[in-house]
DSSP file (Angstrom, degrees, kcal/mol; ACC not computed):
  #  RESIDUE AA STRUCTURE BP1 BP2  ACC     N-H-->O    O-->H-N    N-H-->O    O-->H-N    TCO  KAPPA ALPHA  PHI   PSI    X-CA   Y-CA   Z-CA
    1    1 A X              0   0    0      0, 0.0     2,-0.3     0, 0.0     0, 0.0   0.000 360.0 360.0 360.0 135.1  -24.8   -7.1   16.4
    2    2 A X        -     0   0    0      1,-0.1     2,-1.8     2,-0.0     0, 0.0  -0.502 360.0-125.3 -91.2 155.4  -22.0   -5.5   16.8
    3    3 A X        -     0   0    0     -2,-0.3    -1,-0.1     1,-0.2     3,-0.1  -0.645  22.0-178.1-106.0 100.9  -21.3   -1.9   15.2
    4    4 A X  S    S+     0   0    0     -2,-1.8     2,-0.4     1,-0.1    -1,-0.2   0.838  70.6  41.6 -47.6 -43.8  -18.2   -1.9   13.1
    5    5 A X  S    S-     0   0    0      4,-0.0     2,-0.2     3,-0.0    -1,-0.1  -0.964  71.0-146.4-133.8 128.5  -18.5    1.8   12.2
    6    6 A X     >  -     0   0    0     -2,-0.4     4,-1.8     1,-0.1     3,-0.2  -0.542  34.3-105.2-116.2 152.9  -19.4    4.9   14.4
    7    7 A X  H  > S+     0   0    0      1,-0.3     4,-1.5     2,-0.2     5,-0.1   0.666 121.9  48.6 -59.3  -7.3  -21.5    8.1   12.8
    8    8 A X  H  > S+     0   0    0      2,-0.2     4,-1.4     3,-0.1     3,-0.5   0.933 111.8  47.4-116.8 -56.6  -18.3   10.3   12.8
    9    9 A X  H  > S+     0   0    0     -3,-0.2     4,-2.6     1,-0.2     5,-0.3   0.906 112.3  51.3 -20.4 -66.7  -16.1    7.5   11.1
   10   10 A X  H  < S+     0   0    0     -4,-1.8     4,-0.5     2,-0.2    -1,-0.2   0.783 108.9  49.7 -65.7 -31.0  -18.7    7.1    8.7
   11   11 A X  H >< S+     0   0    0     -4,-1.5     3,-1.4    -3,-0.5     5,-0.5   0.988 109.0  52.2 -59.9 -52.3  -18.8   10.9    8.1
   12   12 A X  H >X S+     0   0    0     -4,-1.4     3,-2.3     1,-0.3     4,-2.2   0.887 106.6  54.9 -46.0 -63.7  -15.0   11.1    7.6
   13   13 A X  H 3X S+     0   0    0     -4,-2.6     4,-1.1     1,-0.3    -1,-0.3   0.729 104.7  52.5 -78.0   0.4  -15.2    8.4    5.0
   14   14 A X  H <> S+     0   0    0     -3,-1.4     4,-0.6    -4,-0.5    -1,-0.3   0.550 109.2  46.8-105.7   4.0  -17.7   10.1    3.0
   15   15 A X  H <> S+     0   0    0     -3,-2.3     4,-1.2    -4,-0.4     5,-0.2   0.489 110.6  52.8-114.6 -22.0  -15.8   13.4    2.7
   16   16 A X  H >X S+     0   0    0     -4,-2.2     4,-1.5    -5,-0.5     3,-0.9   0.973 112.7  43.3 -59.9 -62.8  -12.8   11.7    1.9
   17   17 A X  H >X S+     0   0    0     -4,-1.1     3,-2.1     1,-0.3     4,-1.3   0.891 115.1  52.8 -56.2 -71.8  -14.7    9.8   -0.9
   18   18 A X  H 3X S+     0   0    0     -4,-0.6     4,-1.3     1,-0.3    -1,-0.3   0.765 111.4  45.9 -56.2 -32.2  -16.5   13.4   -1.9
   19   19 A X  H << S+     0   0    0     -4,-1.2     5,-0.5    -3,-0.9    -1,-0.3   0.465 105.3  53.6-101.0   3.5  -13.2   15.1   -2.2
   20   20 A X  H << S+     0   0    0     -3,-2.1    -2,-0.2    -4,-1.5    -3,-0.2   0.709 121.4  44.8 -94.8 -10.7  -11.2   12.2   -4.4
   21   21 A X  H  < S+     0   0    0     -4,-1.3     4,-0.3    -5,-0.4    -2,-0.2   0.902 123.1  28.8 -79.3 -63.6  -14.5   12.9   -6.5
   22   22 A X  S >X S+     0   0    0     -4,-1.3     3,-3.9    -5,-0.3     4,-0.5   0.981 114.4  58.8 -73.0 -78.7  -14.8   16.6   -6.5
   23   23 A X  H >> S+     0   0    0      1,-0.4     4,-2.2     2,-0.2     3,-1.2   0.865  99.9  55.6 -50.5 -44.7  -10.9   17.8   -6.2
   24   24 A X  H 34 S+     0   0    0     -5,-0.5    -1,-0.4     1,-0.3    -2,-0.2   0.773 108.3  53.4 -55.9   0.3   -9.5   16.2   -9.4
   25   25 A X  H <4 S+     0   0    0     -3,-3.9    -1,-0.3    -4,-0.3    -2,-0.2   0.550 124.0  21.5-114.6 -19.2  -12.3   18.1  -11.3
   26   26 A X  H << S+     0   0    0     -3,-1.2    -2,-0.2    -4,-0.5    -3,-0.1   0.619 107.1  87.2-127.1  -3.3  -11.6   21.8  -10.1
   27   27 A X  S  < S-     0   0    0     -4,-2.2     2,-0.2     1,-0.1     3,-0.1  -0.453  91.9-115.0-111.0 149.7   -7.3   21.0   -8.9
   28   28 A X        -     0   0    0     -2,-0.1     2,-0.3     1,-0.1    -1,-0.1  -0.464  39.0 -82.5 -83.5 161.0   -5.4   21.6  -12.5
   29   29 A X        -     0   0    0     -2,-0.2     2,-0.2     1,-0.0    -1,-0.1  -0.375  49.5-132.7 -82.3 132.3   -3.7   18.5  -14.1
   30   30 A X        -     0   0    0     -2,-0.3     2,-0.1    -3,-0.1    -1,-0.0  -0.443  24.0-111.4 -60.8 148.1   -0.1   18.0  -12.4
   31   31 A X        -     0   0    0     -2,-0.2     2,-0.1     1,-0.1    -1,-0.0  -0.658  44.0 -79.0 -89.2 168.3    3.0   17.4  -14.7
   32   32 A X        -     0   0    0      1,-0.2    -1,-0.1    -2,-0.1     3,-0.1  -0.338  48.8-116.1 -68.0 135.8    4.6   14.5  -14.8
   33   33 A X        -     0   0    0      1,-0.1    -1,-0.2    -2,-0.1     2,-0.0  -0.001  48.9 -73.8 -73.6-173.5    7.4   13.6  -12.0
   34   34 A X     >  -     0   0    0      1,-0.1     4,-1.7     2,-0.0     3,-0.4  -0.248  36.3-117.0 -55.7 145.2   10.7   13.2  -12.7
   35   35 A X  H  > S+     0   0    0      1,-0.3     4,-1.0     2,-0.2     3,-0.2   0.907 112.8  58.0 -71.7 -28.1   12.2    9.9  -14.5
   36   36 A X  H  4 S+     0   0    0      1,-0.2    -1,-0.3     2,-0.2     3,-0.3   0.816 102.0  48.5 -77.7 -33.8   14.2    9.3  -11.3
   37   37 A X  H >4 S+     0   0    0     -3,-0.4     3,-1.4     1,-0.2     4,-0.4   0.709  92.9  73.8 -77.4  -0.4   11.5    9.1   -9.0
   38   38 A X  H >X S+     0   0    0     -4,-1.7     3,-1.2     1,-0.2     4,-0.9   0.940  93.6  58.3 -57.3 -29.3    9.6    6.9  -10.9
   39   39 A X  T 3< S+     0   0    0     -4,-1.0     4,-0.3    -3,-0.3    -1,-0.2   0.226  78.0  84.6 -91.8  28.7   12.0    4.3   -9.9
   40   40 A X  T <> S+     0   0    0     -3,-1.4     4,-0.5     2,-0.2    -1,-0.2   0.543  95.6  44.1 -84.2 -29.2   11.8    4.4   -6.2
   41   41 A X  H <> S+     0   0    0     -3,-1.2     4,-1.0    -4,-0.4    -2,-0.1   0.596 116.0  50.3 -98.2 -13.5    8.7    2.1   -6.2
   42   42 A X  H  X S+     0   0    0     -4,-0.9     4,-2.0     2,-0.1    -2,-0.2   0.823 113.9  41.5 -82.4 -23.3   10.3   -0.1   -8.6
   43   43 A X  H  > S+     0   0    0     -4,-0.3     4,-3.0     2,-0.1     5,-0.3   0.859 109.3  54.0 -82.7 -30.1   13.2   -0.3   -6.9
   44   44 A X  H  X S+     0   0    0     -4,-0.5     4,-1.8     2,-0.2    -1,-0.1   0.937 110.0  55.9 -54.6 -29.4   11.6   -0.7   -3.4
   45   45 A X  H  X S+     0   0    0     -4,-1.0     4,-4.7     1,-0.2     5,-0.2   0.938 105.6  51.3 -62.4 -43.7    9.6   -3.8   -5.3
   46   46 A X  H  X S+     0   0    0     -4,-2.0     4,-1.4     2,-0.2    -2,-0.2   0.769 112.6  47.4 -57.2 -28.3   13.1   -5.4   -6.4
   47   47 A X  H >X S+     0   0    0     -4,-3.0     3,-1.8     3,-0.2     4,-1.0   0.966 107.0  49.7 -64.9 -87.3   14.0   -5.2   -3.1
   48   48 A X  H 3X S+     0   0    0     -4,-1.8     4,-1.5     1,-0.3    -2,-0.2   0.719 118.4  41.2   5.1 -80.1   10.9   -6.6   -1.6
   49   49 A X  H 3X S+     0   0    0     -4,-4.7     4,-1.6     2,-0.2     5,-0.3   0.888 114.6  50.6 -58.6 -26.8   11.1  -10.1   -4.4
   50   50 A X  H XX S+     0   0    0     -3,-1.8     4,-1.9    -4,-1.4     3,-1.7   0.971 116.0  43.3 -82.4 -63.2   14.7  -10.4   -4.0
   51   51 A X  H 3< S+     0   0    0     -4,-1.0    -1,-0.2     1,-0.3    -2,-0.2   0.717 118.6  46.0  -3.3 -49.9   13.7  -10.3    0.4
   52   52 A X  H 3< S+     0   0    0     -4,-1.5    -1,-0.3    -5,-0.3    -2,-0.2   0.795 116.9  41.4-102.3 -22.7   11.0  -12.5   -0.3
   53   53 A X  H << S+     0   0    0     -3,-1.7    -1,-0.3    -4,-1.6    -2,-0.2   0.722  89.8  97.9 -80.1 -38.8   13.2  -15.2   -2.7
   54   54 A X  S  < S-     0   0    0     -4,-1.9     2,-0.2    -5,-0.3     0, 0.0  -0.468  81.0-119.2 -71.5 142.8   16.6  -15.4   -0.6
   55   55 A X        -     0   0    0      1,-0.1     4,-0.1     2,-0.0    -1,-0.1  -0.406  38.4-113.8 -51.9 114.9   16.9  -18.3    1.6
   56   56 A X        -     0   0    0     -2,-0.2     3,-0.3     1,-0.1    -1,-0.1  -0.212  21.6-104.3 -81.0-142.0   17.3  -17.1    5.6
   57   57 A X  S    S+     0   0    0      1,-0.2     3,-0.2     2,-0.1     2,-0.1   0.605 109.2  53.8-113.2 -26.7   19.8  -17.5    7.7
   58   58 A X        +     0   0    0      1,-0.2     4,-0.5     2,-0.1    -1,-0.2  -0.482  59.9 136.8-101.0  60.0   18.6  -20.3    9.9
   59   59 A X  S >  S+     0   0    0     -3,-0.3     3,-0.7     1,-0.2    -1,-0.2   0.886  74.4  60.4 -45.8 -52.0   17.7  -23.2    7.2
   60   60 A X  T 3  S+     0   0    0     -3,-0.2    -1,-0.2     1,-0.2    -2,-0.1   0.812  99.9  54.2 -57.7 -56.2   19.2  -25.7    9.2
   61   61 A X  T 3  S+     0   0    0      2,-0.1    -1,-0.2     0, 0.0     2,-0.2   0.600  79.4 125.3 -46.1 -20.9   16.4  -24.8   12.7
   62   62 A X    <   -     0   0    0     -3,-0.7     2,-0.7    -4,-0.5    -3,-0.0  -0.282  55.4-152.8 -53.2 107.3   13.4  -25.4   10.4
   63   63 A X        -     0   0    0     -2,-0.2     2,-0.2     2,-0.0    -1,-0.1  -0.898   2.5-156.5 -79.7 110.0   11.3  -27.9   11.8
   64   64 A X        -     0   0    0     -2,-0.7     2,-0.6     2,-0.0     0, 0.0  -0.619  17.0-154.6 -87.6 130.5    9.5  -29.6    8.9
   65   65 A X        -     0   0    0     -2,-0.2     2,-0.4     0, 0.0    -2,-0.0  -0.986   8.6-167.3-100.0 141.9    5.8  -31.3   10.6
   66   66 A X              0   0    0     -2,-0.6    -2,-0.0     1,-0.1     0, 0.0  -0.872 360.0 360.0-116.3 159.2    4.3  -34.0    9.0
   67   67 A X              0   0    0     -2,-0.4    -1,-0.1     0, 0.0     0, 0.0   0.442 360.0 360.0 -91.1 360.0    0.8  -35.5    9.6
């Protein structure tokens, strides 16, 4: 069987994981960002569905197979 994960990986994930536990408890609460960056991952999303919905550019090359 092969070993997916090596002792020093495994450490590393377990002090990440111990400090997303531990820092939010002793780090003071942040304020809220600004209303303008909140819409940098909403706009990057709109981008993203409108990408993923527009037609490309070579329709016509599509090779359809059937079985």
């Amino acid at each position: 069987m092969v070993r997916c994960f090596t002792l020093g990986s495994v450490l590393i994930l377990i002090a990440i994981a111990a400090s997303m536990v531990v820092l939010p408890l002793m780090l003071p609460p942040l304020p809220p960002p600004p209303l303008v960056l909140l819409f940098f991952p909403v706009g990057i999303m709109a981008a993203l569905v409108v990408l993923a919905f527009s037609p490309s550019e070579n329709v016509k090359n599509v090779v359809v197979y059937s079985s």
